[in-house]
N, C-alpha and C positions, 0 to 999 in steps of 0.2 A: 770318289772325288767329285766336288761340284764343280759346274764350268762357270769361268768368269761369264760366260756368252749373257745376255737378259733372255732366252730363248728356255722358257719353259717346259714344251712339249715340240712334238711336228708329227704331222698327221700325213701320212701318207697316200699318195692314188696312183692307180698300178695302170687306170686307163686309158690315159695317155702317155707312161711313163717318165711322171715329172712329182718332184714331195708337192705338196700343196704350198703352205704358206710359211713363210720366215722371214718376219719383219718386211710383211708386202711384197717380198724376192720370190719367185717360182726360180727352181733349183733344177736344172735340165739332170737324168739319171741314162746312165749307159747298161747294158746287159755285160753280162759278165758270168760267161760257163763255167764250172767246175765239173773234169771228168769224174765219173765213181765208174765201179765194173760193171752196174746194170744200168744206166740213166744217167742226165743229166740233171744236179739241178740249178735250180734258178736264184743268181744273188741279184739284189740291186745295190750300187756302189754308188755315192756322189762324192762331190768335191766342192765346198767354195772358199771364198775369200768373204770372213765377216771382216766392212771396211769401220765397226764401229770398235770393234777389237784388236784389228790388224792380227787375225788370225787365219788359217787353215782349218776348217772342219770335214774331216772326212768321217763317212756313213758307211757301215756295210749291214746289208740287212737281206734276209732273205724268206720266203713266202712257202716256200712246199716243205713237208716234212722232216725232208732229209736235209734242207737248204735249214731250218732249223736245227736241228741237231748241230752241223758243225759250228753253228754260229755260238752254240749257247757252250759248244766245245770249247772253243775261241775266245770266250768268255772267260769262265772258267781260265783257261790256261793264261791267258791275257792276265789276271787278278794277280794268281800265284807269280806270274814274273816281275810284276811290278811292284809285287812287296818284297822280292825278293832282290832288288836292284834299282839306286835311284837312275842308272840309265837307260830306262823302259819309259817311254814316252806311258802316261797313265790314259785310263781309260774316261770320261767323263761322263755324266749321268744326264742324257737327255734322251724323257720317254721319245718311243715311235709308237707312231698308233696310226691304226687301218680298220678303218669301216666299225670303229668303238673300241676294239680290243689292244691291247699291249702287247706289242712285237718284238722277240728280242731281236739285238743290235749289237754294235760293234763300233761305238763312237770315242774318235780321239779329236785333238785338239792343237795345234804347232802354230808358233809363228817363226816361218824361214820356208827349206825344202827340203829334198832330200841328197844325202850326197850325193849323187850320181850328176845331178839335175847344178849343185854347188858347184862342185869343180867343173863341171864343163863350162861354166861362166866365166872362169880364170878370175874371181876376184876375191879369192879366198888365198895367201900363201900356203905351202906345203906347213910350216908349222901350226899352222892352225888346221890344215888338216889331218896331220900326224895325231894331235890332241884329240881331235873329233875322235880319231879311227881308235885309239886309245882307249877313249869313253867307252863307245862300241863293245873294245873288247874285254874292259873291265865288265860292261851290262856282260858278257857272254859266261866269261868267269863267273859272276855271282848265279846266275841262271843253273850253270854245273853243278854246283855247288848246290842250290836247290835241290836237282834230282832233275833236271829237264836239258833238254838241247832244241838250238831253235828250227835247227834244219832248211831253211832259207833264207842263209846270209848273205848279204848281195849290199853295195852302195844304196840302191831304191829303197831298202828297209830301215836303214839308217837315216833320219832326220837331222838335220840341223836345226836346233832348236836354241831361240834367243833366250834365258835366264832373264827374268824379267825384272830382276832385283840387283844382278852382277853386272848386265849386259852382255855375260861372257856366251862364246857359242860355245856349244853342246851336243854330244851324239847321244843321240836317243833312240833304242830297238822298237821298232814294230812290228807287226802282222805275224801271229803268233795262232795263227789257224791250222798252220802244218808242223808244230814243235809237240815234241815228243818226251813221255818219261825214258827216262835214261836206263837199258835193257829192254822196251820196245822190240819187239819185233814184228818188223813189218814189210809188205812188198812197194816200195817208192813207186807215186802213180803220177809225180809231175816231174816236168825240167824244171831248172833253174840254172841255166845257161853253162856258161865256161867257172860257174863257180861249183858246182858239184862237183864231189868229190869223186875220185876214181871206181872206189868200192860201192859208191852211191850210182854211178854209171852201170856199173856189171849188175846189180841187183835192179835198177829199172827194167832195162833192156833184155835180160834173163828173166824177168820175174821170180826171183829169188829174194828169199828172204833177209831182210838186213837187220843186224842188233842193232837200235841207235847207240850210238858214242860220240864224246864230245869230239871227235877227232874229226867229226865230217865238219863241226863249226869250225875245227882250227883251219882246215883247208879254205873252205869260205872265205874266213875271216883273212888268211896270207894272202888268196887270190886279190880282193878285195885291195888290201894293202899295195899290192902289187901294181895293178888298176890304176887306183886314185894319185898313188905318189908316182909312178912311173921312174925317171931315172933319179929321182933322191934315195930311193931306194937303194941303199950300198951298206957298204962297215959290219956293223952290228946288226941294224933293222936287215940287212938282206940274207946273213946268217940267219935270225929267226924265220922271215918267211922263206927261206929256201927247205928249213927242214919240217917245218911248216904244213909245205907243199909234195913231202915225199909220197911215194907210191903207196908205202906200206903205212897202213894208218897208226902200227904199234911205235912207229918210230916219231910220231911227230910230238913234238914233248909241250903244245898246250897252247893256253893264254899266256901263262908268266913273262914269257922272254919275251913276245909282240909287245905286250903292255908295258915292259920295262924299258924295251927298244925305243918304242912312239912315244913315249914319255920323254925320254933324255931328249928325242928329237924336236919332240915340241916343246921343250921350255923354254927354247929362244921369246915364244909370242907374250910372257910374262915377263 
């Protein structure tokens, strides 16, 4: 996908850690660790506001070998989800380049924020959050359904995103650097707060081996709901996230019931 942005290429410099040029803007960059079991490596992440677009660009890019590999991971996994669902915020095509060469990247594009960041502003109703959260979980369902799971679903990953044709807002998944095929096995090597799943708990902390299944998103994804709507949360929608949320992950029975819950609840905003 192309970006509206006029921003052709961005050339990066590592020494003083800042991109060079973007339409005369220097772009301040922050570090950012990811553990592995022998080393760290090294991402660089930005963030700005283009005020020609009224947009959000976020950058992730990374310079040592290994910091490549996940990224081109990232990539990759990133593509398959967003053809696979239109509520995958899409990825956009803007080279990076360092000292002449082409670096891969991880570049998206929103205008809004993310839910976490929405509702805590209190200027969004619960129906228009319901709807978001809906989005969300419909993007999870079709992802499933691909053959993947995203493994770090949280508010923060979730975008609010303005439809720039409808106006309507929109939930849109990101950061798909830790999403997994679906039978995966593997030993979980980060948190993700009080949204992780129980079974996802025992296999960090033991270092044990976990199968992915869509069941660790369904917990996410009820927490999540849980989270943002706080006491609207009842009836129907609390039935689904309650079973949702259960211990055993054979019991929790999915997307359907959230998505058909959040739906009935958000259609007051239409």
């Amino acid at each position: 996908m192309k970006s509206n942005t006029p921003v052709e290429e961005i050339d990066l410099s590592t020494e003083h850690c800042r991109i060079g040029r973007l339409q005369n803007i220097e772009i301040p960059l922050y570090w950012c660790y990811k553990d592995t079991e022998t080393r760290h490596n090294k991402h660089y992440i930005a963030t700005w506001w283009n005020e020609k677009t009224e947009k959000h660009i976020f950058i992730k890019v990374a310079f040592d070998d290994i910091g490549k590999h996940l990224v081109q991971r990232e990539q990759e996994l990133h593509r398959k989800a967003q053809q696979a669902s239109t509520h995958v915020l899409p990825l956009v095509d803007i080279p990076l380049w360092y000292e002449g060469r082409p670096l891969p990247c991880v570049v998206t594009e929103y205008h809004g924020s993310d839910l976490s960041h929405a509702a805590a502003k209190g200027e969004l109703g619960p129906q228009i959050l319901a709807s978001i959260l809906a989005d969300a979980a419909q993007g999870l369902k079709d992802l499933h359904y691909a053959g993947m799971i995203h493994t770090d679903v949280k508010p923060h990953n979730i975008i609010v995103a303005k439809n720039s044709d409808t106006e309507r807002l929109e939930g849109k998944l990101i950061d798909f650097e830790p999403a997994q095929e679906i039978g995966t096995k593997r030993v979980p090597n980060f948190y993700t707060d009080d949204y992780e799943s129980p079974e996802r708990t025992r296999a960090r902390l033991n270092r044990l081996q976990l199968t992915s299944r869509p069941a660790e998103d369904a917990y996410s994804l009820a927490y999540s709901v849980q989270e943002i709507l706080k006491d609207e949360v009842r009836g129907g929608l609390k039935g689904a996230v309650t079973l949702n949320l259960h211990e055993n992950p054979k019991k929790r029975p999915g997307m359907d019931p959230l998505i058909h819950e959040l739906r009935n609840f958000g259609q007051a905003r239409f």
